[in-house]
C-alpha positions in Angstrom: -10.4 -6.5 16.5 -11.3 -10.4 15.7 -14.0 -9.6 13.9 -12.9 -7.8 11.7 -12.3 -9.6 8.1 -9.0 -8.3 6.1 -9.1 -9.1 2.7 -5.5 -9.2 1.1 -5.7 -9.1 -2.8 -3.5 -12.3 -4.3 -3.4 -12.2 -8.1 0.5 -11.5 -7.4 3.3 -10.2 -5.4 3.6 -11.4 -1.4 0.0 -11.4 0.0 0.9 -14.4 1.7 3.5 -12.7 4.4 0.5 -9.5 4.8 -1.5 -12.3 5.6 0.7 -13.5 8.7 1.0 -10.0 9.8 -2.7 -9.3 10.1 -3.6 -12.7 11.8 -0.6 -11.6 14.3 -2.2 -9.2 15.8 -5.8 -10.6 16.5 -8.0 -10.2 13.2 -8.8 -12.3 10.6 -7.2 -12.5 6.6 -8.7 -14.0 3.9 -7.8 -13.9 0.1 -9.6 -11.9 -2.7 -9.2 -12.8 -5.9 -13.0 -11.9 -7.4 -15.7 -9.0 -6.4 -17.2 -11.5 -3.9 -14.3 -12.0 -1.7 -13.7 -8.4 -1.7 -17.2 -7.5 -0.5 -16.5 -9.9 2.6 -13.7 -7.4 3.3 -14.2 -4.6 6.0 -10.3 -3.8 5.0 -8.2 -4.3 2.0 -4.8 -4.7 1.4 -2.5 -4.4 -1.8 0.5 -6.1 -1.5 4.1 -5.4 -2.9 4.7 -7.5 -6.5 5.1 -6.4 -9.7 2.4 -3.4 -10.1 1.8 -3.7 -14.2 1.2 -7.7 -13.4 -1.6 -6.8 -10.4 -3.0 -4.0 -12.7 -3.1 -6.8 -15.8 -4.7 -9.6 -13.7 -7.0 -7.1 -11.5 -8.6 -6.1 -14.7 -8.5 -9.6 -16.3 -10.4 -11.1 -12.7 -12.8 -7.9 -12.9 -11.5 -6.3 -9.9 -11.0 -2.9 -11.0 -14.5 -1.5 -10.8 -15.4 -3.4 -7.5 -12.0 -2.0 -5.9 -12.5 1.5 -6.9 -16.3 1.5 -6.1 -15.5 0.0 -2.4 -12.7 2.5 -1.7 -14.7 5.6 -2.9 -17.0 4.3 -0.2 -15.2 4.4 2.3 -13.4 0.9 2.7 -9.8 1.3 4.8 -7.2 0.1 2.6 -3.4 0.2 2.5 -1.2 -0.4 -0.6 2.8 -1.4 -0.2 5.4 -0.6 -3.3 3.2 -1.9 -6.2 0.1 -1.7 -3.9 0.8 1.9 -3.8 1.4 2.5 -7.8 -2.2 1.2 -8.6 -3.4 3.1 -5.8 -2.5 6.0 -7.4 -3.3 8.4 -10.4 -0.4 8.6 -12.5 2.9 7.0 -13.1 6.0 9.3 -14.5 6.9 6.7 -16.8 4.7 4.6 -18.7 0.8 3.8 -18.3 -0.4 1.4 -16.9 -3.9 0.2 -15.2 -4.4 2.0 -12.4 -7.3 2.4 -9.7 -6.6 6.2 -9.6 -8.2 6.7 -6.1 -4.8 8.1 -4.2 -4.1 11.7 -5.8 -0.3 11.1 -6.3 2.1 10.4 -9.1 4.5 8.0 -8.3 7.9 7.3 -9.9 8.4 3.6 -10.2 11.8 1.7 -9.1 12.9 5.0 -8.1 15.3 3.9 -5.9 17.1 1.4 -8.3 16.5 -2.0 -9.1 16.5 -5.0 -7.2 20.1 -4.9 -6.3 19.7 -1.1 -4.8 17.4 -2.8 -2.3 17.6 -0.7 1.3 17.2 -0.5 4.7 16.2 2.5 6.5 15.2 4.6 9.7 12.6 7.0 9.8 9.9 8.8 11.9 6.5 8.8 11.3 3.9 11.3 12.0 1.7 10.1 14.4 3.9 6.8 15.7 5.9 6.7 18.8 9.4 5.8 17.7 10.9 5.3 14.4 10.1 2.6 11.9 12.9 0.5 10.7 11.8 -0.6 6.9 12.5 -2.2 3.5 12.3 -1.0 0.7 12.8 -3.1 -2.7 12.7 -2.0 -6.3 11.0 0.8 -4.4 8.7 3.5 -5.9 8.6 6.9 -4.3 5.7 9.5 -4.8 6.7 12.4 -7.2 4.0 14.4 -6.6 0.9 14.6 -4.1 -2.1 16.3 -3.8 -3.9 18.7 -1.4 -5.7 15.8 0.3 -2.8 13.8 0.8 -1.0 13.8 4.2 2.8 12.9 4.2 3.7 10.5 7.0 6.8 10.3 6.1 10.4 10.6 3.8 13.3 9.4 3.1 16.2 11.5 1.4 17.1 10.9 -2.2 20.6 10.4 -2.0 21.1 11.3 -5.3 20.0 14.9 -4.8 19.3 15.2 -1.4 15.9 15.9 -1.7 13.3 14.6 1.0 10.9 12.2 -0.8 7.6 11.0 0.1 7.3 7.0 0.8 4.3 7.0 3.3 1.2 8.7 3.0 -2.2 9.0 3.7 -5.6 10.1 2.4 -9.0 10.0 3.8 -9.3 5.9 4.2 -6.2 5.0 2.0 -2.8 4.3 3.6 0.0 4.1 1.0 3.7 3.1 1.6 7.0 2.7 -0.9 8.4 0.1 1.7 7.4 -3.3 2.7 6.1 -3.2 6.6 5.3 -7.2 6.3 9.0 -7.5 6.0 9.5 -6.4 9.6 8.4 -6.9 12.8 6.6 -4.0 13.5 2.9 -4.6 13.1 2.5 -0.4 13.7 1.5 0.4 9.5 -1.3 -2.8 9.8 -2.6 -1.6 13.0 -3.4 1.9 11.3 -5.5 0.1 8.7 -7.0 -1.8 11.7 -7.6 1.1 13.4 -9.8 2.8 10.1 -11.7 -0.2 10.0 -12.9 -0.6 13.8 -13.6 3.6 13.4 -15.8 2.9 10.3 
C-alpha cells in the first residue's frame, strides 16, 4: 500500500485533513492542483468545500478535462459533500461546473445549512460495523442511476424517507458526509483497495 501515490485535489475546501487520513494508514498523499500532479496520481480524492468554488477554480486551473478523462479510465476516486456534487451529473437547483462522471442528481445543502450540521449512525454495505459520520451543509443524492450501487442512507427527518448519502459506481466512491472528520479510515481504505486492484 506505500506505493501507491493519492492525489488529493486542493483548489479549496479541507484536502489538508484527507491528506492525514491517507498517510495514516500507510500510502502516500500529494497535492494536485494542475494536470501534471494529477497524472502522478494512482487515486484521487475530492474533498468537502464549497462545490461551485472547486467547480470555478477546477476549470480556471484546467482540471476539468484531465479529471474526467482519468476517471473514464479507470482512475479510483472518491468525492465527500462538494467532492460528491461535481462528481455528479446534475444538481436540483442551479448549474454549476460539473465533471458529470457519477450518474446521480444531487440536492445541495439538503440537510440545512451550517447550523443543521449532524452526527449520525449507519450501516454500510459491505463494512463490518456501523460508521459513525459528519455531515455538514450536507448534500444528499436525489436521484441515482442503474449503475450506481447505494452503500448507504440516512432518513430525511423531514419526511421520513430513506436518502442516499454513500454510493458507488464502477471506480467512483461518493459520500454526503465527511469520513476525514472521524477516526475511521474504513471509506479511504475502499479507495485504497480500487487502487491496489487496478
Amino acid at each position: 500500500m506505500s506505493e501507491l501515490r493519492v492525489g488529493v485535489l486542493a483548489l479549496q475546501g479541507d484536502f489538508r485533513e484527507h491528506i492525514a487520513m491517507v498517510r495514516s494508514i500507510g500510502a502516500t498523499a500529494f497535492e494536485v492542483r494542475t494536470p501534471d500532479d494529477l497524472a502522478q496520481a494512482d487515486a484521487l480524492i475530492i474533498p468537502g468545500g464549497e462545490s461551485t468554488a472547486i467547480g470555478r477554480l477546477a476549470r480556471i486551473y484546467g482540471m476539468i478535462d484531465p479529471m474526467r478523462s482519468r476517471i473514464e479510465s479507470g482512475l479510483p476516486v472518491l468525492g465527500t459533500c462538494a467532492g460528491m456534487i461535481f462528481l455528479g451529473s446534475a444538481t436540483t437547483g442551479n448549474d454549476q461546473p460539473q465533471l458529470g462522471v457519477l450518474d446521480v442528481v444531487v440536492e445541495r445543502n439538503a440537510f440545512g445549512r451550517q447550523v443543521d450540521s449532524f452526527e449520525s449512525e449507519f450501516e454500510v454495505t459491505g463494512f463490518d460495523g456501523s460508521m459513525h459520520a459528519v455531515f455538514i451543509r450536507a448534500p444528499w443524492i436525489h436521484k441515482v442511476g442503474a449503475d450506481v450501487e447505494i452503500l448507504a442512507a440516512v432518513t430525511d427527518p423531514s419526511t421520513g424517507d430513506d436518502r442516499p448519502v454513500f454510493v458507488r459506481q464502477a471506480n467512483i466512491l461518493a459520500t454526503s458526509f465527511h469520513p476525514e472528520l472521524t477516526d475511521d479510515t474504513r471509506v479511504h481504505e475502499a479507495l485504497l483497495a480500487m487502487a491496489e486492484e487496478r
